[in-house]
C-alpha positions as CSV (number, residue, x, y, z in Angstrom):
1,X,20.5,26.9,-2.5
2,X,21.3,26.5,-6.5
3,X,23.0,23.2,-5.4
4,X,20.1,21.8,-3.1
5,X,17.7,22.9,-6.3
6,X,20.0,20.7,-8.7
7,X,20.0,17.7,-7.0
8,X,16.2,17.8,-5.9
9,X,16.0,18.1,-10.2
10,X,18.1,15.7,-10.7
11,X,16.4,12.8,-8.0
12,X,13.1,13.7,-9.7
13,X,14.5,13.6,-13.2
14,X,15.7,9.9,-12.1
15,X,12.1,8.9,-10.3
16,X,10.3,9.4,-13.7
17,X,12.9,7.7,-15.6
18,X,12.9,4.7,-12.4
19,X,8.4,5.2,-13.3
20,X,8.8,5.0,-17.3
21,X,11.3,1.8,-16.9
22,X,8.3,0.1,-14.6
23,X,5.1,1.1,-16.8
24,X,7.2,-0.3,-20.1
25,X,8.3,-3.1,-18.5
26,X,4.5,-4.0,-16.9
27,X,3.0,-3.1,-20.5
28,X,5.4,-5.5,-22.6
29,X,4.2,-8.1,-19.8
30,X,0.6,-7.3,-20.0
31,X,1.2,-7.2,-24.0
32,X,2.2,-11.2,-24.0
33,X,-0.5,-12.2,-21.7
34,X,-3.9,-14.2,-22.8
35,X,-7.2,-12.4,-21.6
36,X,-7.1,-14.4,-18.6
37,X,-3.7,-14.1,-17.8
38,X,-4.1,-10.8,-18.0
39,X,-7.1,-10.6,-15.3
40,X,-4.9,-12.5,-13.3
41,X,-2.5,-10.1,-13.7
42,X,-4.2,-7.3,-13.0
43,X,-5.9,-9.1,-9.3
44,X,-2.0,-9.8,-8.5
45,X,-1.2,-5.8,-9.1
46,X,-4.0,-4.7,-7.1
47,X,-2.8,-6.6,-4.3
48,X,1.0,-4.8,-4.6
49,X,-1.0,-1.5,-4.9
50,X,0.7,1.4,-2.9
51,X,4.2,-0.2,-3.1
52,X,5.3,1.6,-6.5
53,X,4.4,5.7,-6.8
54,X,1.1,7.0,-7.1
55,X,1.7,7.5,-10.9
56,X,2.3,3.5,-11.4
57,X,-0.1,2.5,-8.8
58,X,-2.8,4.7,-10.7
59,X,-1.7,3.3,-14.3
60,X,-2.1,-0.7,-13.1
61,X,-5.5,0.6,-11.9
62,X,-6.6,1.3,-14.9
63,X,-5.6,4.6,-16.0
64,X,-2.9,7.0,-15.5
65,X,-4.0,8.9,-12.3
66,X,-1.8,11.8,-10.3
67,X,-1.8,11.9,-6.8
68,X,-3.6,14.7,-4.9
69,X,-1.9,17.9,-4.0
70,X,0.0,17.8,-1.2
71,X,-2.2,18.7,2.1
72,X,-1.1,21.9,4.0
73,X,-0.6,21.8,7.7
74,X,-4.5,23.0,7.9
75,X,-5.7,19.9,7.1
76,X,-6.5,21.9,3.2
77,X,-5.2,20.6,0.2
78,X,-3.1,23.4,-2.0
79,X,-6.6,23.7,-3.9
80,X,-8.2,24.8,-0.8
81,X,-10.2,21.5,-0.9
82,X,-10.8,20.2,2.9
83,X,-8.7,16.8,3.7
84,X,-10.4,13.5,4.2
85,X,-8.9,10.7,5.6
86,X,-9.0,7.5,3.3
């Protein structure tokens, strides 16, 4: 089990370090951009929305937002909050 732990650290250690690379890399873009290059930016990332994680989808939204909690077999989120389907 300590092994199976490790590497589950270790892929998540490497997920936020693959997210941090992206959201520097899209802020250095966004920081060379005119005003409207930068709208047209934005209308270009909203149409790749759902391809990166829910962290980087959520930050070229406009703000760094987390995912919800995972839902439990219930159809209740870990909060207890009911599930709705998008």
């Amino acid at each position: 089990m300590k092994a199976v732990e490790a590497k589950v650290k270790q892929l998540e250690s490497l997920r936020t370090e693959m997210d941090l690379s992206i959201i520097r890399a899209i802020e250095e873009v966004k920081s060379k951009l005119s005003t409207e290059q930068r709208e047209q930016f934005k209308r270009m990332m909203e149409m790749v929305s759902g391809f990166f994680s829910p962290v980087i989808d959520g930050m070229m939204r406009g703000g760094m937002k987390m995912p919800p909690p995972p839902v439990r077999e219930e159809g209740r989120h870990a909060s207890g909050k009911i599930a709705h389907d998008p």
